[in-house]
C-alpha positions in Angstrom: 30.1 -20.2 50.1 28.5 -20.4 53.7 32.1 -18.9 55.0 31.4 -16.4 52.8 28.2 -15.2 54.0 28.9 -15.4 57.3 32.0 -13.1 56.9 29.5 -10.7 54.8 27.3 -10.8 57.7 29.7 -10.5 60.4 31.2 -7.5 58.7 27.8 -5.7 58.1 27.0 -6.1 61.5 30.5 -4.8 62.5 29.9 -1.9 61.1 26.4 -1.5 62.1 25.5 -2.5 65.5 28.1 0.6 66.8 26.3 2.8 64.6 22.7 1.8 65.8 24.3 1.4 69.7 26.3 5.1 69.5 22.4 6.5 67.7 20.6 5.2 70.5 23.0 7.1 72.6 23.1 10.3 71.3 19.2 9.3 71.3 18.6 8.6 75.1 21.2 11.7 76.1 19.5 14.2 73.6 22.2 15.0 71.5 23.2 17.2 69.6 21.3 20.1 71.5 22.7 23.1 69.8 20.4 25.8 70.8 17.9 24.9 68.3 14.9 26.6 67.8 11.1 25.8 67.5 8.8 28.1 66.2 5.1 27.5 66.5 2.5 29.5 64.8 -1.2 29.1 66.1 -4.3 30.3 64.5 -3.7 30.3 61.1 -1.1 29.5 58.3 1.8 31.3 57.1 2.4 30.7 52.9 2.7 32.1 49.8 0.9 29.9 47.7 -2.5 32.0 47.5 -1.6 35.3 46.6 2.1 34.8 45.3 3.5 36.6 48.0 4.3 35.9 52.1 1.1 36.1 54.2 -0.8 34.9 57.2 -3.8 33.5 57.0 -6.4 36.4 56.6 -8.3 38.3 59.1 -7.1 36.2 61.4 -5.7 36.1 65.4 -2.6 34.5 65.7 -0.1 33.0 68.1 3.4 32.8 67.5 5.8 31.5 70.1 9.8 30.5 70.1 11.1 27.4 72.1 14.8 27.3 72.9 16.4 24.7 75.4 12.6 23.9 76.7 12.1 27.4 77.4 9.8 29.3 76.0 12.0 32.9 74.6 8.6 34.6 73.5 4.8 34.2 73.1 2.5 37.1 71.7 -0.7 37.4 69.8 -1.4 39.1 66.9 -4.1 40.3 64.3 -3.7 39.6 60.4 -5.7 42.0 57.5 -7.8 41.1 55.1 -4.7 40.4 52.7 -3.0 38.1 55.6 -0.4 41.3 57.2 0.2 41.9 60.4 -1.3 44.7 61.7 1.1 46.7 63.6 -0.7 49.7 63.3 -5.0 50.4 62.2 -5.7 53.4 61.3 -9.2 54.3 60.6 -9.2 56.7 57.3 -11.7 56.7 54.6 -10.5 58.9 51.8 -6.6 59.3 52.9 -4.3 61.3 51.1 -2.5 58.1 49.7 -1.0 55.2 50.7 2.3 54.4 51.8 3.1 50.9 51.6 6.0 49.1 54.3 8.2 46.0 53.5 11.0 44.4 55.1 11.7 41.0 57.2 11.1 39.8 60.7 12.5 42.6 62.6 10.0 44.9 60.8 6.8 42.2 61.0 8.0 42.3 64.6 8.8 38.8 65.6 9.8 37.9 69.1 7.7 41.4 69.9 4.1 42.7 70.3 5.0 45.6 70.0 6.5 46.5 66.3 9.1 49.4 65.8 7.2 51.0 62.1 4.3 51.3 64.5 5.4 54.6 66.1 5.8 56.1 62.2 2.4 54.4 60.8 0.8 56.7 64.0 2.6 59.9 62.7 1.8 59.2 59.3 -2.1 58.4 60.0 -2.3 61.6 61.9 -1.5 63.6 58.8 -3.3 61.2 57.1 -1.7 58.7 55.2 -2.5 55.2 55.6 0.3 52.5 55.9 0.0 48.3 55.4 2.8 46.2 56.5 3.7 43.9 54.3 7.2 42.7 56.0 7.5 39.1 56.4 10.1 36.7 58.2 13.0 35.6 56.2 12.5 38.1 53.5 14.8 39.1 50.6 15.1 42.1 48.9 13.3 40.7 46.2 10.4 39.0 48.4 10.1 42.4 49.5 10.0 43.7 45.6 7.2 41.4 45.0 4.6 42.3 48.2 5.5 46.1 47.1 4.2 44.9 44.0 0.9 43.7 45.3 0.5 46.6 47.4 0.8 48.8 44.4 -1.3 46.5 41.8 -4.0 45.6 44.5 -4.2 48.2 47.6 -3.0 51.3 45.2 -0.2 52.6 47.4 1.4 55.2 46.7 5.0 55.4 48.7 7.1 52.3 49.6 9.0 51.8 52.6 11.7 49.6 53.0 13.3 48.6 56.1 16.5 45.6 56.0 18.9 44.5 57.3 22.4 43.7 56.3 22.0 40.6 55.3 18.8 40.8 53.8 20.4 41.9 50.6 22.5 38.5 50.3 19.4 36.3 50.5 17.4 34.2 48.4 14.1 34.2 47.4 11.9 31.1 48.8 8.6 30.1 48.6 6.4 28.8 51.6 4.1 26.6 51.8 1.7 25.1 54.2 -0.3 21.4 55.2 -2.3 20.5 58.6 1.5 20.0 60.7 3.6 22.9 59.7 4.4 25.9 57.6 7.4 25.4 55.8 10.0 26.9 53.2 9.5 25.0 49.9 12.9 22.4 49.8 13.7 18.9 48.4 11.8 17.6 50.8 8.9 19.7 52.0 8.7 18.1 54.9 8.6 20.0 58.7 12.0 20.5 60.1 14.2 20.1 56.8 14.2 23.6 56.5 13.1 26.7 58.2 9.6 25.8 59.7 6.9 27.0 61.6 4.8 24.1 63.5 1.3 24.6 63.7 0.4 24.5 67.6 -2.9 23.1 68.9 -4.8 25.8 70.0 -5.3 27.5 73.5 -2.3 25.2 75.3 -0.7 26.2 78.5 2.9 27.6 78.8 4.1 23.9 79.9 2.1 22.0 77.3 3.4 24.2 74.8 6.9 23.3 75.5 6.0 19.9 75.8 4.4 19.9 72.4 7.6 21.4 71.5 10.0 18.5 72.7 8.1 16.8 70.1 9.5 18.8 67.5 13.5 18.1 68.1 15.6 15.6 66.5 18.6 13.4 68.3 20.9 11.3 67.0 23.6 10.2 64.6 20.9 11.8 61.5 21.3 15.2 63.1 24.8 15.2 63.9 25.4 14.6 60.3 23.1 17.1 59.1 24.8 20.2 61.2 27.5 19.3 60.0 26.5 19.7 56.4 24.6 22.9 57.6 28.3 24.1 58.9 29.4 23.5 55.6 27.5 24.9 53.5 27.4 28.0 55.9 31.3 28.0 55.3 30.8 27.8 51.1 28.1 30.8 51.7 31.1 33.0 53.1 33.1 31.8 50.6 31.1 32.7 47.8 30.1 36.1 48.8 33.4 37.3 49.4 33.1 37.9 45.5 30.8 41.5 45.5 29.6 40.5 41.7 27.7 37.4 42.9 24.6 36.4 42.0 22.6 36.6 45.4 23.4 40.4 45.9 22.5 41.4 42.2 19.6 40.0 42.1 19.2 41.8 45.1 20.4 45.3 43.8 17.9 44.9 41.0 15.1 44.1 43.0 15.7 47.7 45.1 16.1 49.7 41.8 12.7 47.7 40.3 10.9 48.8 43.9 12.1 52.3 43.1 10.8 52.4 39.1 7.4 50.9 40.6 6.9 54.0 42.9 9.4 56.2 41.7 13.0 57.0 43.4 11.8 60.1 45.6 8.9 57.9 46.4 10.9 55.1 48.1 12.4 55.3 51.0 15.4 52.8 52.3 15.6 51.9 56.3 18.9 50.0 57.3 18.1 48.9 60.7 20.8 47.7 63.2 21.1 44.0 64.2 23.2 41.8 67.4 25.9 41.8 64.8 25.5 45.8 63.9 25.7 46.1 67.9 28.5 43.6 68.6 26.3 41.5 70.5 27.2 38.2 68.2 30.6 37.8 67.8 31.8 37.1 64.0 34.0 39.8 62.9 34.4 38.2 59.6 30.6 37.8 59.1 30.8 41.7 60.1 33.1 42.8 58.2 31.6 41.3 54.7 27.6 42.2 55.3 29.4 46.0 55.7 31.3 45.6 52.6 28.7 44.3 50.6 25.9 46.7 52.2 28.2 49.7 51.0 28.0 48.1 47.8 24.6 47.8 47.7 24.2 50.9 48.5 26.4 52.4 45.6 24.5 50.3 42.9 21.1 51.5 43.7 19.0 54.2 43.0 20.9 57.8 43.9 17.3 59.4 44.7 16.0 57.1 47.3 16.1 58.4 50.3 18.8 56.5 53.0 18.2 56.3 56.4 21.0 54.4 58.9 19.8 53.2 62.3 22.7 51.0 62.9 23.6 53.5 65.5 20.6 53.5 67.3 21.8 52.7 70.8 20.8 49.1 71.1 22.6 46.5 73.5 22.0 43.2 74.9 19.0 44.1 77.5 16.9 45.0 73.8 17.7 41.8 72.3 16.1 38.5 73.1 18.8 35.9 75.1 18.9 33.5 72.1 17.1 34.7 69.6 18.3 37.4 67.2 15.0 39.8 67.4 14.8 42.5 69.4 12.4 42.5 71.9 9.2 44.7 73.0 12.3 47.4 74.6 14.2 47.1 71.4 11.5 47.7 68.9 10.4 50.4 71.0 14.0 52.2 71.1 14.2 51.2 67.3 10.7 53.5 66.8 12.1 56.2 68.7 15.3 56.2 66.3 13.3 55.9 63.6 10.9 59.1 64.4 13.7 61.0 65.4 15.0 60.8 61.4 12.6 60.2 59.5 10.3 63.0 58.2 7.9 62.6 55.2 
């Protein structure tokens, strides 16, 4: 019996001392470090708990910054309505002729930027008198954006719905957010800060290095995280996989959200934006991953509404100086070549 148990613990600890010694490796050395990066949101929350739908904390001044390798990729400030938007755009009109209501992801909230591409058109627009909200919001869907076009039609009475995506906005999910004194988080199995997409709440008023400091805090090393990349990898992997089937779930559900967007307001009242991406502009290499979002974008584009108006900006001459280093937004240059696409088409 005592042979026994010593075996049983000789052979547990075979196998787990090199586990704990090769953790504490990958521990002291950092590792994996794949790029990963930190967002941190000052100021205010970011949910959808309150309201149903995507927002800031109201009336609010925020910070938002992105940590990559230590180094800070971008840092801006911006203002939030009374609903919890960003406001990339205040115009001052009392009794406008209507309202024309915006939706679409981060590239059209403007993250990475402090300057925010729909801008340029919401000034047009409010000189002929038409006041625009912006209801985008990172990580959108179509069908996230279907449901703040709702609000904005049930509780702001607008009139006209914009819609600005991205290729692979019309192959995503719809996920909730929620929010507690550490982070703002996307609703998972967990909840927890870091286990999916996640925005840490940062202390306020912090220097440049004690922002990157507090952002150290905020990466994990180890044997746990080489594990769970490689489950990421995978899944990514099953994700191509699946959507090389057009009738899938994801892009229906996607499909039908546009087409409800255009009964809401009304096909000639709806307008569509496709704007252009690092993979539109061959900045991120994946040919594959190219290849499909244009296949299933072209499908999308056949099963929607035939009356809402189409506008392409994927050939808007963006290249690698418009683009943050490591992040996928453009930056202040490329949201402001974006706007000038943008004005240059589109006429209401």
């Amino acid at each position: 019996m005592i042979n026994s148990s010593v075996k049983l613990l000789f052979i547990i600890s075979a196998i787990f001392i090199p586990i704990l010694v090769i953790d504490s490796i990958l521990q002291f050395i950092k590792y994996p470090s794949n790029n990963e990066r930190v967002m941190l949101l000052s100021g205010g929350e970011f949910n959808s708990k309150e309201i149903g739908i995507r927002h800031f904390s109201r009336n609010s001044e925020l910070k938002q910054a992105a940590i990559y390798d230590n180094e800070i990729e971008y840092f801006y400030k911006f203002k939030t309505d009374e609903s919890g938007f960003r406001i990339t755009y205040d115009c001052d009109i009392k009794n406008p002729n209507s309202i024309i209501a915006i939706a679409g992801d981060s590239f059209t909230e403007g993250q990475g930027s402090s300057l925010v591409w729909v801008s340029k058109i919401q000034n047009t627009l409010c000189k002929k008198k038409y006041k625009t909200i912006n209801t985008a919001m990172a990580g959108y869907s179509i069908i996230g954006m279907s449901k703040s076009l709702k609000y904005a039609k049930n509780k702001l009475s607008a009139s006209h719905a914009i819609v600005a995506i991205t290729s692979g906005d019309i192959l995503r999910v719809d996920v909730e957010m929620i929010s507690n004194d550490e982070c703002s988080v996307y609703v998972s199995r967990t909840n927890r800060g870091g286990d999916s997409a996640t925005w840490w709440h940062l202390p306020p008023d912090l220097g440049y290095e004690e922002i990157v400091n507090f952002s150290q805090t905020k990466f994990k090393y180890g044997l746990k995280e080489v594990f769970r990349n490689a489950k990421i990898k995978i899944k990514k992997q099953f994700s191509y996989f699946e959507t090389k089937n057009w009738n899938n779930e994801k892009i229906n559900s996607n499909i039908k959200a546009m087409n409800d967007i255009s009964s809401l307001f009304g096909p000639k009242k709806t307008y569509l934006i496709i704007l252009p991406t690092k993979l539109d502009k061959g900045l991120e290499v994946n040919p594959y991953k190219k290849n499909l979002f244009a296949k299933q974008l072209n499908i999308f584009l056949k099963k929607i509404n035939k009356d809402i108006k189409v506008f392409d900006l994927r050939s808007c001459p963006l290249d690698k100086k418009h683009f943050h280093l490591k992040d996928a937004h453009p930056n202040e240059m490329g949201q402001k070549l974006i706007s000038e696409c943008a004005q240059a088409i589109f006429k209401i």
